[in-house]
matplotlib code that plots the C-alpha trace (Angstrom):
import matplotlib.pyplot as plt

x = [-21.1, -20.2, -19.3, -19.3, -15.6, -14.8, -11.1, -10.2, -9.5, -5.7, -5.1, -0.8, 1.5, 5.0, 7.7, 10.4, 12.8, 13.7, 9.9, 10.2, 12.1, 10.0, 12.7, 11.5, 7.6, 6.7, 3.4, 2.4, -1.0, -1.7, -4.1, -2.9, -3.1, -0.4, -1.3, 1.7, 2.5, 2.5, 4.9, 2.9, 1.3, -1.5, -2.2, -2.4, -3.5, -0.2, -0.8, 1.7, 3.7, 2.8, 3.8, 1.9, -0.2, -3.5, -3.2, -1.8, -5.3, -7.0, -5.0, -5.3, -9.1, -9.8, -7.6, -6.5, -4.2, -5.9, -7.1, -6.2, -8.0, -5.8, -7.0, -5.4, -7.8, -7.4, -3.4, -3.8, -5.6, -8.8, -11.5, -11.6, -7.7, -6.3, -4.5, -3.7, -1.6, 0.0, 0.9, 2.2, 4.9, 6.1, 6.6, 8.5, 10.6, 11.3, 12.2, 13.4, 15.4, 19.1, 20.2, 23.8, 23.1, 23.2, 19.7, 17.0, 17.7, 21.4, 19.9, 20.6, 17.7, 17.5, 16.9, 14.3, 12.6, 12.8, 10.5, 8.3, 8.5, 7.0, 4.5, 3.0, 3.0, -0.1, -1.7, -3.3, -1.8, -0.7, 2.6, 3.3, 0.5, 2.8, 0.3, 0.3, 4.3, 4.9, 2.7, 4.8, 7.6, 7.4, 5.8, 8.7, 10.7, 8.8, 8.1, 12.4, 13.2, 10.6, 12.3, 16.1, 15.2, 13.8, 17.0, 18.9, 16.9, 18.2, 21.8, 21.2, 20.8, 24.7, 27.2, 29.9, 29.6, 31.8, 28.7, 26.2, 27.8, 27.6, 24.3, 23.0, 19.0, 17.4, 15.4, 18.6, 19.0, 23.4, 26.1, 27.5, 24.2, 24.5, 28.2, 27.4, 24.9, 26.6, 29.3, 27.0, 25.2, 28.3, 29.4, 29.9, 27.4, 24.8, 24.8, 24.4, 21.8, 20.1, 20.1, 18.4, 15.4, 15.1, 14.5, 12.3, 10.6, 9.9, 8.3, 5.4, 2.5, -0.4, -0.5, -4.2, -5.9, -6.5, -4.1, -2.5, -5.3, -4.7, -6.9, -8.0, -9.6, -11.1, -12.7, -13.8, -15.4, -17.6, -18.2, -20.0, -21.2, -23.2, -23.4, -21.8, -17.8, -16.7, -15.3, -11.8, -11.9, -14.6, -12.1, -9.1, -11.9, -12.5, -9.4, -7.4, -10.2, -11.8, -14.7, -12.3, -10.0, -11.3, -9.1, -5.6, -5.0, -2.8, -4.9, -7.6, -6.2, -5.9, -9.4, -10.6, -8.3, -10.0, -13.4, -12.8, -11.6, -14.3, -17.0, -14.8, -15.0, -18.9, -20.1, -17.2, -19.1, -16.1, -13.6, -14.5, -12.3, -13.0, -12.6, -9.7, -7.4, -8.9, -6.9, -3.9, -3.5, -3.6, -1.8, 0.4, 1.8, 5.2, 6.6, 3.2, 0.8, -1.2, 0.8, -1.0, -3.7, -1.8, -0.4, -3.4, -4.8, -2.4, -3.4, -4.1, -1.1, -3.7, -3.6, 0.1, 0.9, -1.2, 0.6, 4.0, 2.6, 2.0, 5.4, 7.3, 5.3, 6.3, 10.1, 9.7, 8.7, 11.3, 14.1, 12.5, 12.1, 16.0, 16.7, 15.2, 16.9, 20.5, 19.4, 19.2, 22.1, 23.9, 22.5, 23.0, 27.0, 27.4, 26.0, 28.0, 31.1, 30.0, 30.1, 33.7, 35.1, 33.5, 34.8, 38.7, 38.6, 37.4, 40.2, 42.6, 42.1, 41.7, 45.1, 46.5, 45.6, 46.9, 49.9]
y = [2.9, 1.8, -1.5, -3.3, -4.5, -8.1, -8.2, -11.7, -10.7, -11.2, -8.6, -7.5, -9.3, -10.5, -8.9, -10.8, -12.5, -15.5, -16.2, -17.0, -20.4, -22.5, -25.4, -25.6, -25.1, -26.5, -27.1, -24.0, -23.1, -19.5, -18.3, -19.5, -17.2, -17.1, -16.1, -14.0, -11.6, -8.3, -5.6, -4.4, -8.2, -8.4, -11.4, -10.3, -12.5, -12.7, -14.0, -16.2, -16.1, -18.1, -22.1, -23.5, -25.3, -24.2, -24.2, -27.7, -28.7, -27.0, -28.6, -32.1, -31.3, -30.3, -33.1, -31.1, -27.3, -24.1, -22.4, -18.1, -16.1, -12.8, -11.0, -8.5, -5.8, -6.6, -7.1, -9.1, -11.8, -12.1, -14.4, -17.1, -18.3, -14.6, -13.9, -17.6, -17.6, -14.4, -15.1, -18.5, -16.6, -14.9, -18.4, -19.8, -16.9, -16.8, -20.6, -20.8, -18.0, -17.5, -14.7, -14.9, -12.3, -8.2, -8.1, -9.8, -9.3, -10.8, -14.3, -16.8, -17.5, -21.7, -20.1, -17.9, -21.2, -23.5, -20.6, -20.2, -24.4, -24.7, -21.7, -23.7, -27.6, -26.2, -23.1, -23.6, -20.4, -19.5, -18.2, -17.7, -14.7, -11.9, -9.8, -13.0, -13.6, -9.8, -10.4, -12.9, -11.9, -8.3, -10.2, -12.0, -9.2, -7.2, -10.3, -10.9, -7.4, -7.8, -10.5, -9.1, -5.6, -7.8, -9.4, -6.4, -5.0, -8.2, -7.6, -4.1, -5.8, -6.1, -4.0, -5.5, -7.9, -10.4, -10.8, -11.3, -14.1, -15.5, -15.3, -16.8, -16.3, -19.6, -18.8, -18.0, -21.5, -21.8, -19.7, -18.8, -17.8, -15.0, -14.6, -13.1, -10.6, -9.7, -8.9, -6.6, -4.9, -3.8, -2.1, 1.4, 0.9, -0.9, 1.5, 4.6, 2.7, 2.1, 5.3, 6.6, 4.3, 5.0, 8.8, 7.5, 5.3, 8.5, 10.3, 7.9, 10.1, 7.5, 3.7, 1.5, -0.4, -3.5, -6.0, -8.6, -9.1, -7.0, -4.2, -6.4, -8.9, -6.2, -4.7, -8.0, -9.2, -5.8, -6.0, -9.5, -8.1, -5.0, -6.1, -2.6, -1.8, 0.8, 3.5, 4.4, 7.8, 5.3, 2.6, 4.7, 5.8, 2.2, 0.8, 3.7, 4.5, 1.7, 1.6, 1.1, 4.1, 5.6, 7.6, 7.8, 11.6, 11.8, 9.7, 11.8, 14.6, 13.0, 11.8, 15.3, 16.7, 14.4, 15.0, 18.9, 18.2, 16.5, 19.2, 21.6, 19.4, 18.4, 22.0, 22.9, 22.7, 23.3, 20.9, 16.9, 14.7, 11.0, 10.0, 7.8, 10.6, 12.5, 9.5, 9.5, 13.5, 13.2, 10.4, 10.2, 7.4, 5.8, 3.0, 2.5, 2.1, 4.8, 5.4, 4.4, 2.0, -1.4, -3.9, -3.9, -2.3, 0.0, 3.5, 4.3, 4.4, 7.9, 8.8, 7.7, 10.0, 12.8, 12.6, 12.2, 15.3, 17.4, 16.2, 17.1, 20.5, 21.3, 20.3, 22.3, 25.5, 25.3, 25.2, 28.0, 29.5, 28.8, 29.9, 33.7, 34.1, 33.0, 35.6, 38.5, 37.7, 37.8, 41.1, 42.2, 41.2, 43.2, 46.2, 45.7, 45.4, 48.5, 50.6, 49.2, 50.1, 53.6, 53.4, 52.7, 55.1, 58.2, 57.0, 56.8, 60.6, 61.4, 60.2, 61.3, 65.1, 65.0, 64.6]
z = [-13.7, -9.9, -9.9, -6.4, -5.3, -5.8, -4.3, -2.2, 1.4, 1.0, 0.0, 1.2, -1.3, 1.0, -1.2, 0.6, -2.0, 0.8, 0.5, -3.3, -2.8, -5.6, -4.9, -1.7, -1.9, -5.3, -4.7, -2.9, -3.5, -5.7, -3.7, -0.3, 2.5, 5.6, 8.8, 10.1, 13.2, 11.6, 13.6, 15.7, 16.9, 14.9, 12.4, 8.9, 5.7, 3.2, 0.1, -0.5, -3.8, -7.1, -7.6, -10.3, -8.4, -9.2, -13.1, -12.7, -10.5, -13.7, -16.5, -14.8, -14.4, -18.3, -18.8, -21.5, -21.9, -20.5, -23.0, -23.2, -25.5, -26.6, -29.2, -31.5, -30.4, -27.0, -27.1, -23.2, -22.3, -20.6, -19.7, -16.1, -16.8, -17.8, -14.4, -13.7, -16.8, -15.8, -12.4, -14.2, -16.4, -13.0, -12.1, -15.2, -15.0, -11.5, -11.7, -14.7, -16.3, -16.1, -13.8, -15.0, -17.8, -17.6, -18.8, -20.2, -24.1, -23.0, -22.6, -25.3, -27.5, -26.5, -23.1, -24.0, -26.0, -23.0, -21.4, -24.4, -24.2, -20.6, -21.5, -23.8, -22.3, -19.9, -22.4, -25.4, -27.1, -30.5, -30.2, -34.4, -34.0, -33.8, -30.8, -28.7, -29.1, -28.0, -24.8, -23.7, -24.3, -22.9, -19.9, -19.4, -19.6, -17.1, -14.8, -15.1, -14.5, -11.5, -10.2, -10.4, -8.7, -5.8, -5.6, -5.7, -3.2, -0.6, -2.1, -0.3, 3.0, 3.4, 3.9, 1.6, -2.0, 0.0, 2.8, 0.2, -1.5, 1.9, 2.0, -1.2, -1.0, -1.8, -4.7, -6.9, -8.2, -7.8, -5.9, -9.4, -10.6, -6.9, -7.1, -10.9, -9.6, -6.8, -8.8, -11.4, -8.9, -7.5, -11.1, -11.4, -15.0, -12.6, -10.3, -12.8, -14.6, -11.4, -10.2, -13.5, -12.8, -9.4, -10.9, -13.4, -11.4, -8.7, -11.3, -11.2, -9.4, -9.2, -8.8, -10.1, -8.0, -10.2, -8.5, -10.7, -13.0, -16.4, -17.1, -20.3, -18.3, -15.8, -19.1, -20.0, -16.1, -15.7, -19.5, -18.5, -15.3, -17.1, -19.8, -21.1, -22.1, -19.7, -22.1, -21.2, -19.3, -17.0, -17.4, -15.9, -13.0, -12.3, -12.0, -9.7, -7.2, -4.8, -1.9, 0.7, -0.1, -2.6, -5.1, -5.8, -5.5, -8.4, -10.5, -9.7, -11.3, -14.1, -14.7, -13.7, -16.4, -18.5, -17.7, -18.0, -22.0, -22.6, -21.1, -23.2, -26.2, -26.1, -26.1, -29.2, -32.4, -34.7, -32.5, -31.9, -29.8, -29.1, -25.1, -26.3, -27.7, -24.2, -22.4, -24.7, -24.7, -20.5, -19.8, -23.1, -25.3, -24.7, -27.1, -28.9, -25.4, -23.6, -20.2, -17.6, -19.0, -18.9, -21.3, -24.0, -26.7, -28.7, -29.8, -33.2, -35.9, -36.6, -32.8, -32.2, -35.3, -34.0, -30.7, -32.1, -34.8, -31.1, -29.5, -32.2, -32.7, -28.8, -29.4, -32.8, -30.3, -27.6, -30.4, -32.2, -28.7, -27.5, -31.2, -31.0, -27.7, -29.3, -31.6, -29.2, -27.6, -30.9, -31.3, -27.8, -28.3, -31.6, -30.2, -27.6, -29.4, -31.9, -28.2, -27.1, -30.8, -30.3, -27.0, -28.3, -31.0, -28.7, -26.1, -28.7, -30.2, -26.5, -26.5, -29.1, -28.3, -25.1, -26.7]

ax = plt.figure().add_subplot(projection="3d")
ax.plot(x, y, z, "-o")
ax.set_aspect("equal")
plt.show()
């Protein structure tokens, strides 16, 4: 079902780490907008990077914590306070989290509390439910991960790791804190590492069109709008095509692979598929989520087996493919061999006649 387009006019996020200085701007609006001179001279609407303002306007106003409803069905949260709590952990974490650590699973656990601790002084949010303690935390993660590729990403603006300690950008909190990733991004292991997920990230052939709000809580707004659940082969049309632009080619692709399986499948009397094993069969699952569909509702333990069943069914091919072909050559060798010993034995009474 078309659903008419409810993005905010600011629309162009400023990806500049020097403009993510919460010391400085604490009380930076969320949904501010910047006027700025654009390249080419025009003014252009920059939403301006999260500061807790709003959810403090909101908590202050309840006079109590924001409540977030996450479900175990749902696995994300949604409802009017869904993306403000998001954007809020970007905050924390940006703020908050030690940078003087390889990765994220490298900072010490009291750290990782005095995040959780802050998370929920504002939200009223169960974190002893185990689906509500792995949002967070793989939030965190992503939002930290986020947050350190930005950084790298200034590191790159200099020539030498001497000239970017000079040039400590002001939302890493101390010089040690910048003199420590300087130092790691500048690491043979970094730089392999880094080089992997720049090839990983490049096979990435479609991008949604959701913004920051979770595909949860998009599920849940037109759910209230219609009064209907988008199914999710509509879902995954919703969320990567818009009025403005329209599709995202690759995207597009997939959805029409999808909607050709399930012509093929609605006219198969012996053969039933379910438009959610359409998605996961197009799209695939990775670590227990449907690629492609957002942090939410995991597949089935039934259609994570049956896609695991299918993985390992193609590996079992290829092997058993790689293995017939060993097999020839094998074959192709011994024959081979069988025509040089004929070969040596006929030279040898050759030779011995001769003499």
């Amino acid at each position: 079902m078309a659903r008419k387009s409810k993005r905010h006019l600011v629309q162009v996020r400023n990806e500049s780490p020097s403009d993510l200085n919460p010391q400085t701007e604490p009380n930076a609006i969320l949904t501010s907008a910047s006027i700025e001179e654009s390249t080419t001279g025009a003014n252009k609407r920059v939403r301006s990077k999260t500061r807790g303002l709003n959810s403090d306007k909101v908590f202050a106003q309840l006079g109590s914590k924001i409540p977030i409803t996450i479900t175990e069905p749902d696995g994300a949260p949604a409802g009017p306070y869904s993306s403000m709590f998001g954007n809020d952990l970007g905050f924390i974490i940006r703020t908050y989290a030690p940078l003087n650590v390889e990765q994220w699973k490298d900072i010490n656990e009291k750290d990782v509390e005095k995040l959780v601790t802050r998370v929920i002084s504002k939200y009223d949010i169960d974190m002893s439910l185990p689906h509500v303690h792995r949002f967070v935390m793989t939030k965190f993660q992503k939002r930290y991960c986020d947050f350190r590729h930005k950084l790298k990403e200034y590191f790159n603006k200099y020539s030498t790791m001497e000239e970017a300690q000079k040039n400590k950008p002001p939302e890493v909190s101390t010089q040690e804190e910048w003199n420590f990733l300087c130092k790691h991004f500048s690491t043979a292991k970094f730089q392999e590492r880094s080089q992997q997920n720049a090839k990983n990230r490049s096979g990435l052939t479609y991008n949604h069109k959701g913004g920051s709000k979770s595909f949860v809580a998009h599920q849940h707004e037109i759910a209230t709008i219609t009064g209907e659940k988008l199914g999710p082969i509509e879902q995954f049309a919703e969320l990567h095509k818009n009025e403005k632009n329209g599709w995202d080619i690759g995207a597009k692709s997939k959805w029409e692979e999808m909607i050709a399986i399930r012509a093929e499948t609605s006219t198969c009397e012996t053969k039933t598929i379910t438009d959610d094993e359409i998605v996961a069969k197009v799209l695939g699952i990775k670590s227990g989520y449907i690629k492609g569909c957002g942090f939410g509702p995991r597949p089935s333990r039934s259609l994570s087996k049956a896609h695991v069943s299918q993985h390992n069914k193609e590996l079992e091919q290829i092997v058993q493919s790689q293995q017939e072909d060993l097999d020839r050559q094998r074959e192709l060798i011994k024959i081979m061999e069988e025509k040089q010993k004929k070969f040596e034995e006929f030279m040898e009474k050759m030779s011995s006649g001769s003499t």
